[in-house]
C-alpha positions in Angstrom: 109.5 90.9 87.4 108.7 92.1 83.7 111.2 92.6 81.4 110.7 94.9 78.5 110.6 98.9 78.7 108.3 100.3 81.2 105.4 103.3 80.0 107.5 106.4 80.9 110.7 105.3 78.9 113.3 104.1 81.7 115.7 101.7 80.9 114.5 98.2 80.8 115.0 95.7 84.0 117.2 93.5 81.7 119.4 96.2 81.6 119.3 97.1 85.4 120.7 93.7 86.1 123.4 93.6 83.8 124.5 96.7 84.2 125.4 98.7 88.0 124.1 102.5 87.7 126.4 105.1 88.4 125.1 105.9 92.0 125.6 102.5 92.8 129.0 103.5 94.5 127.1 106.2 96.4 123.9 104.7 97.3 124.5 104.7 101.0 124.8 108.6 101.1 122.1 108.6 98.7 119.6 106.9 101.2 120.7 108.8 103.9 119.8 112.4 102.4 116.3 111.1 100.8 116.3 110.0 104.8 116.3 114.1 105.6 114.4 114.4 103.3 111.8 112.8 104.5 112.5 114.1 107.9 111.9 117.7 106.4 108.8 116.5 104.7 107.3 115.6 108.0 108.3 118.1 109.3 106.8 120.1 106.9 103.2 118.9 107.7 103.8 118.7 111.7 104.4 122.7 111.1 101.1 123.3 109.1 99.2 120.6 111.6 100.5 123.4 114.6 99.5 126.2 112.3 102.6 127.7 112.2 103.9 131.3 110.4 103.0 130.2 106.5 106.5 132.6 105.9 108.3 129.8 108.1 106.8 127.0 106.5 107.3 128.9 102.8 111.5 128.3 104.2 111.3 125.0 105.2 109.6 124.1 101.3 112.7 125.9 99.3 114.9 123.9 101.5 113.4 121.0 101.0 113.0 121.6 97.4 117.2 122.8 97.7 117.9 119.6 98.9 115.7 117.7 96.3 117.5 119.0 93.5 121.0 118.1 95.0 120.0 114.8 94.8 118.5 115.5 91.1 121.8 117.0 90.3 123.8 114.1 92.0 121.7 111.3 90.3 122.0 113.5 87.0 125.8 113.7 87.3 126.3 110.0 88.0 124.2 109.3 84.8 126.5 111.4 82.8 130.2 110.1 84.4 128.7 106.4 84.6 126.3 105.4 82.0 126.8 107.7 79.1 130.6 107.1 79.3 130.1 103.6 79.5 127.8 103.5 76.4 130.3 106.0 74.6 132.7 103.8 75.6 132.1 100.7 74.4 131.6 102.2 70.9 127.5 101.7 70.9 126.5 105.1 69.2 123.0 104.7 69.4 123.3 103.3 73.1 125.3 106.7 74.1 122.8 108.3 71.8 120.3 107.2 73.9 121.3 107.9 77.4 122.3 111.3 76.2 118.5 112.0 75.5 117.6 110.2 78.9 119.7 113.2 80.3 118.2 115.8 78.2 114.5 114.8 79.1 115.6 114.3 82.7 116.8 118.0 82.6 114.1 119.1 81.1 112.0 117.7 83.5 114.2 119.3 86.5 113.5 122.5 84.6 110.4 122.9 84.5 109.8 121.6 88.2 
């Protein structure tokens, strides 16, 4: 295990261990839809393996992609309820500072995707 700040900006393992994330509570169901997920992913390629009706296929990607983003939005929503309160709370401006910008660059990202 390395302990610093990895190259793309994510908290730092330190912090991961002293401090739960806010899906923590939810992890189970989290699991569970990546799970589907997964399931629809193969899915996915079993359909263009069998040469399926691209239009078909084209429906099975948006929901996949639908069901992507809820757990974007979920993971996104736990950030804000969980860690940004907690930094806000405990007084540390530049610590809420910080994961506020965590959740603008993580939106961004979603965005654009």
């Amino acid at each position: 295990m390395t302990l610093g700040t990895s190259t793309d900006n994510t908290a730092t393992e330190v912090d991961a261990v002293a401090h739960q994330h806010g899906y923590i509570s939810d992890k189970d169901r989290y699991l569970a839809r990546m799970r589907r997920i997964e399931g629809q992913a193969r899915g996915i390629a079993k359909m263009i393996d069998d040469e399926k009706y691209c239009i078909d296929i084209l429906t099975q990607v948006s929901a996949m992609t639908r069901a992507l983003q809820g757990v974007a939005t979920g993971l996104l929503d736990d950030h804000l309820k969980h860690c940004v309160l907690d930094a806000a709370k405990q007084g540390d401006e530049d610590a809420a500072i910080a994961k506020i910008q965590e959740a603008s660059d993580a939106i961004n990202r979603l965005v654009r995707s």
